[in-house]
MARBA-3410 file (N, C-alpha, C, O; in Angstrom, 1 decimal):
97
0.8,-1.2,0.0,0.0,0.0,0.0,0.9,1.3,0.0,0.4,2.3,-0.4 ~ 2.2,1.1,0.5,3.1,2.4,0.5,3.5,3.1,-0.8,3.6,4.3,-1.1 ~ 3.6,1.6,-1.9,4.0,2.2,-3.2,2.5,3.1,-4.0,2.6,4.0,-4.7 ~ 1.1,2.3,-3.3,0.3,3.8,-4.3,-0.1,4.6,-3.5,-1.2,5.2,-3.8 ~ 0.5,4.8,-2.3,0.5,6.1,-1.5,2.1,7.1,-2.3,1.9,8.3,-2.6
2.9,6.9,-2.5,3.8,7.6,-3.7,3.5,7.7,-4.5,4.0,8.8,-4.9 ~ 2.7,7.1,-5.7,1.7,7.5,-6.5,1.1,8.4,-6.6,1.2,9.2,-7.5 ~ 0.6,8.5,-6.0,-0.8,9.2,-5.7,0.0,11.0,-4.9,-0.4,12.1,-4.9 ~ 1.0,10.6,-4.4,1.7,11.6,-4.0,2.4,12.5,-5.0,2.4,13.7,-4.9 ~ 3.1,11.7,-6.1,4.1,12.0,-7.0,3.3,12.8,-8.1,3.4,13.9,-8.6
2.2,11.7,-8.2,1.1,12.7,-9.2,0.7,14.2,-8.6,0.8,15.1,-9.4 ~ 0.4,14.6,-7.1,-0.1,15.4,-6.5,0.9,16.5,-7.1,0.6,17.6,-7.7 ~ 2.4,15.9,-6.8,3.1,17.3,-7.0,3.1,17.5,-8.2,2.6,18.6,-8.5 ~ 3.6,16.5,-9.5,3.4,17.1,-10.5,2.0,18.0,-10.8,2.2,19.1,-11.3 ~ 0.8,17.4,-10.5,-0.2,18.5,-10.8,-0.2,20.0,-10.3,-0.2,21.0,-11.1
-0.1,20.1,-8.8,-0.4,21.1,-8.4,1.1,22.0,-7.5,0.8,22.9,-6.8 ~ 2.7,21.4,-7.5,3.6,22.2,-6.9,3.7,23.3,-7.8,3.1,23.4,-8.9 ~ 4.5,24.4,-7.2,5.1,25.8,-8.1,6.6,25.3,-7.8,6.9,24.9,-6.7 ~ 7.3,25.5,-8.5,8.8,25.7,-8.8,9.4,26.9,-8.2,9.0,28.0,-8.3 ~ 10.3,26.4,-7.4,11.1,28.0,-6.6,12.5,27.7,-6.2,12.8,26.6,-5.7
13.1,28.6,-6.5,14.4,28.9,-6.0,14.7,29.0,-4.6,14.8,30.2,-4.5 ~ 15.0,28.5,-3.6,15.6,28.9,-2.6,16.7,28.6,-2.4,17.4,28.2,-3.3 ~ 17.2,28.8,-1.2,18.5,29.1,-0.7,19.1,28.3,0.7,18.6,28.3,1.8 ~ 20.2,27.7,0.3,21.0,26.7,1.1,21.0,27.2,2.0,21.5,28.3,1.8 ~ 20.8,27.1,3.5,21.0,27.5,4.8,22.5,26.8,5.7,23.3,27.2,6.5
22.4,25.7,5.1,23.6,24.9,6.2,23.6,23.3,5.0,22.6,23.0,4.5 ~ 24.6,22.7,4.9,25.3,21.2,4.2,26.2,20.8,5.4,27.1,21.6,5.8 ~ 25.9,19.6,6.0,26.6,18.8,6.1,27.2,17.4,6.0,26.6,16.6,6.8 ~ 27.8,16.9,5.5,28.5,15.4,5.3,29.3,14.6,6.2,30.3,15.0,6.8 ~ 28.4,13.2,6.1,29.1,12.0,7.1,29.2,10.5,6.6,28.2,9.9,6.5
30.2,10.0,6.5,29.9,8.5,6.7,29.0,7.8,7.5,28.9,8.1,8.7 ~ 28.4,7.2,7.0,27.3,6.0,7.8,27.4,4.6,7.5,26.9,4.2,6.5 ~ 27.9,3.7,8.5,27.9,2.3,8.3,26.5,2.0,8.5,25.6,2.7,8.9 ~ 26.6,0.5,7.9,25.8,-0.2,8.1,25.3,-1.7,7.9,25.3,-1.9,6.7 ~ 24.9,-2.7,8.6,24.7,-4.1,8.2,24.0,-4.5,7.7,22.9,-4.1,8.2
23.8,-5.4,6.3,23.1,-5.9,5.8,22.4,-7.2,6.6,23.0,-7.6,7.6 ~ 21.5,-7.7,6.4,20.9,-9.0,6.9,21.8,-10.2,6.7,21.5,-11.2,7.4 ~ 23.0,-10.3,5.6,23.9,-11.1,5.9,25.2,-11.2,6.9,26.0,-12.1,7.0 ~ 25.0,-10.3,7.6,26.3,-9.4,8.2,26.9,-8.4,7.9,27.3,-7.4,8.6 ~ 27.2,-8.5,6.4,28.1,-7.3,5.9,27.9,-6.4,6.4,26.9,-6.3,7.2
29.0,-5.3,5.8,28.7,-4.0,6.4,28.8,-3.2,4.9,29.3,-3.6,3.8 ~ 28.4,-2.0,5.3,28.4,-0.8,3.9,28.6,-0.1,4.6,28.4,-0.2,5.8 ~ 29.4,1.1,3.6,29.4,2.4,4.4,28.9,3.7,3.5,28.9,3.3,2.3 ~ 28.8,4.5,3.5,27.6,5.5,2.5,27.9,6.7,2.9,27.9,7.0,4.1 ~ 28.3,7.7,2.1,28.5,9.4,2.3,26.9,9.9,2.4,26.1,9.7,1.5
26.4,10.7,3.7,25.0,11.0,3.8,25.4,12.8,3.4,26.3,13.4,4.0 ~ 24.7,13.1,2.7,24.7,14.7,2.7,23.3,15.3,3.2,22.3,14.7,2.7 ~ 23.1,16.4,4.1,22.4,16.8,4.6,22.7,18.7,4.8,23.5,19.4,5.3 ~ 20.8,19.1,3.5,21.0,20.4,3.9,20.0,20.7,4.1,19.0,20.0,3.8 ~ 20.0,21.8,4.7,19.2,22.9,5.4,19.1,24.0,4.0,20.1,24.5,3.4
17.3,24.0,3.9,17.2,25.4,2.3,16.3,26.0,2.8,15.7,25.1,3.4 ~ 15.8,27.2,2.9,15.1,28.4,3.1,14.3,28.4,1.8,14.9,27.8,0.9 ~ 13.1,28.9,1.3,12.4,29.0,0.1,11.3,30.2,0.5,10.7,30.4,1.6 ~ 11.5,30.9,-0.6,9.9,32.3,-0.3,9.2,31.8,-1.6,9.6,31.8,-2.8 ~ 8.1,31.5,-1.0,7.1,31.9,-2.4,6.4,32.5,-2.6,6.1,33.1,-1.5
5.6,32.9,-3.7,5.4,34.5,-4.0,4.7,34.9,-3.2,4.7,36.1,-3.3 ~ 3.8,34.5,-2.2,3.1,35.2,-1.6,3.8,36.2,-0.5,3.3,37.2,-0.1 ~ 5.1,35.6,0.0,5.6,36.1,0.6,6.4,35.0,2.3,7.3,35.2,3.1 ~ 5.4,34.2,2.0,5.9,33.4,3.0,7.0,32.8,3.0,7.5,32.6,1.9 ~ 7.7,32.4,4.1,9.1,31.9,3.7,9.3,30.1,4.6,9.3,30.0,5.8
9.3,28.9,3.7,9.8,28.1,4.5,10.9,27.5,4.3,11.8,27.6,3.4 ~ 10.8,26.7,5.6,12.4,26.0,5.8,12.3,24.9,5.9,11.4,24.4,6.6 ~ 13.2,24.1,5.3,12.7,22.2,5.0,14.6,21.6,5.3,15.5,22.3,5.3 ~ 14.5,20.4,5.5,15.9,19.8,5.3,15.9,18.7,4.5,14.7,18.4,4.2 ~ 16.7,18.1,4.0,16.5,17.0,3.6,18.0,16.7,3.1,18.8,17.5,2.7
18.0,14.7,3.4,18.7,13.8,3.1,19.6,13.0,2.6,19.7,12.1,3.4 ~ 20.2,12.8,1.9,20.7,11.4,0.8,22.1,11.3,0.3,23.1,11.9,0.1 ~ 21.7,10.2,0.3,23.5,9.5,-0.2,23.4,10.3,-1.5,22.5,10.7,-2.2 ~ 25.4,10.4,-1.3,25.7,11.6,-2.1,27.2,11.2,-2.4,28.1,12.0,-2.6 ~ 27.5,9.6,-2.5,29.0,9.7,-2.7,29.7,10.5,-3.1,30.4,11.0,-2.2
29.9,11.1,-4.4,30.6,11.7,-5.1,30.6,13.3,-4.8,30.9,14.1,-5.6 ~ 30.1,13.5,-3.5,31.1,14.3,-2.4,31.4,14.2,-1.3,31.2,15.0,-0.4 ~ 31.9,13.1,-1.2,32.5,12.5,-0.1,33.9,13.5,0.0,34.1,14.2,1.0 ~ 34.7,13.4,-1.1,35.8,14.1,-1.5,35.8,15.7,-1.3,36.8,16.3,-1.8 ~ 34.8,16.4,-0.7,34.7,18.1,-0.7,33.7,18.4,-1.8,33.2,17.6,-2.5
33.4,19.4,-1.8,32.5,19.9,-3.0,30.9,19.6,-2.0,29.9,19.1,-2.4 ~ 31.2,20.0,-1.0,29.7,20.2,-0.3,28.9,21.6,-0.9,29.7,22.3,-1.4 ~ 27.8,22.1,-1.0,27.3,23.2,-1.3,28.0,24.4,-0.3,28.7,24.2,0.7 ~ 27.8,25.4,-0.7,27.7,26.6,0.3,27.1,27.2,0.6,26.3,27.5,-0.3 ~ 26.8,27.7,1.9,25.4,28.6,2.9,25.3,29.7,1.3,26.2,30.3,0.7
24.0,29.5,1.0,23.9,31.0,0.1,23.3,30.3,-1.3,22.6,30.8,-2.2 ~ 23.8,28.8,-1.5,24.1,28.4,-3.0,22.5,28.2,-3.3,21.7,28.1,-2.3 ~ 21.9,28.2,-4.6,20.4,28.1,-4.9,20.4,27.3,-5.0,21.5,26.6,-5.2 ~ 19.0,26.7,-4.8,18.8,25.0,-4.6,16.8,25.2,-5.1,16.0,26.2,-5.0 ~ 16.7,24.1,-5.7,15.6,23.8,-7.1,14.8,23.5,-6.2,15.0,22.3,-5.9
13.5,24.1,-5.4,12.5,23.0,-4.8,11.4,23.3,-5.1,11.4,24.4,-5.4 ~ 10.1,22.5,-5.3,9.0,22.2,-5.7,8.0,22.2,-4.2,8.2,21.6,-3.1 ~ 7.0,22.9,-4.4,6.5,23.3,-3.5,5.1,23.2,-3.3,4.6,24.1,-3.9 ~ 4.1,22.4,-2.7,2.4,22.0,-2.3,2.4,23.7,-1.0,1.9,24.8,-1.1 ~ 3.1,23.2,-0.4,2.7,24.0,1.1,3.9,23.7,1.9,4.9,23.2,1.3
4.0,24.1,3.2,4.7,23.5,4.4,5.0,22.2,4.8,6.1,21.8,5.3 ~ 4.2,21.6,4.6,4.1,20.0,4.7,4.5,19.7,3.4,4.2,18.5,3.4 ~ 4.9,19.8,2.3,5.2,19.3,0.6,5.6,19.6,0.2,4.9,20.2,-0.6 ~ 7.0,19.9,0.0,8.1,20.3,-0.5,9.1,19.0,-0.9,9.3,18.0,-0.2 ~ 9.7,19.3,-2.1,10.7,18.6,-2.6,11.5,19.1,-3.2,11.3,20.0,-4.0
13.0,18.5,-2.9,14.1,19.1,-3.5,14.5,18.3,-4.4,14.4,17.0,-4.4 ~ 14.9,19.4,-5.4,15.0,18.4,-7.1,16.3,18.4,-7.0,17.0,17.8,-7.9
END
């Protein structure tokens, strides 16, 4: 039932988000291990930022979000200030592209 609750979600934003520009607040990057159900372990670059967004009405929110990001593991994190692409329902519905 989770996958057509993302359906049903994914459609939402395509119909009805607005497109907006906001602005990086804070990036941070960490390793994270972790065990598979066999034992193994993994380990994963997590990047994590903090973006500010106004839309036109004037209101302004603030969202974070998530995700493995190997290939800045090596430096090349964002900078406080940098634009960042998010898609926007409301306060509760935001996504970063």
């Amino acid at each position: 039932a989770v996958w057509f609750y993302n359906i049903l979600r994914n459609r939402r934003f395509e119909r009805v988000a607005q497109l907006y520009l906001g602005r990086i607040m804070a990036a941070n990057g960490r390793w994270v291990s972790s065990t598979n159900s066999d034992g193994g372990t993994s380990r994963s670059y997590r990047v994590s930022i903090v973006y500010r967004v106004r839309i036109q009405d004037g209101r302004e929110f603030e969202g974070n979000v998530t995700h493995t990001r190997g290939d800045l593991a090596n430096g090349g994190l964002p900078m406080p200030g940098s634009p960042i692409a998010v898609m926007v329902i409301d306060a509760d519905n935001m996504r970063v592209l």
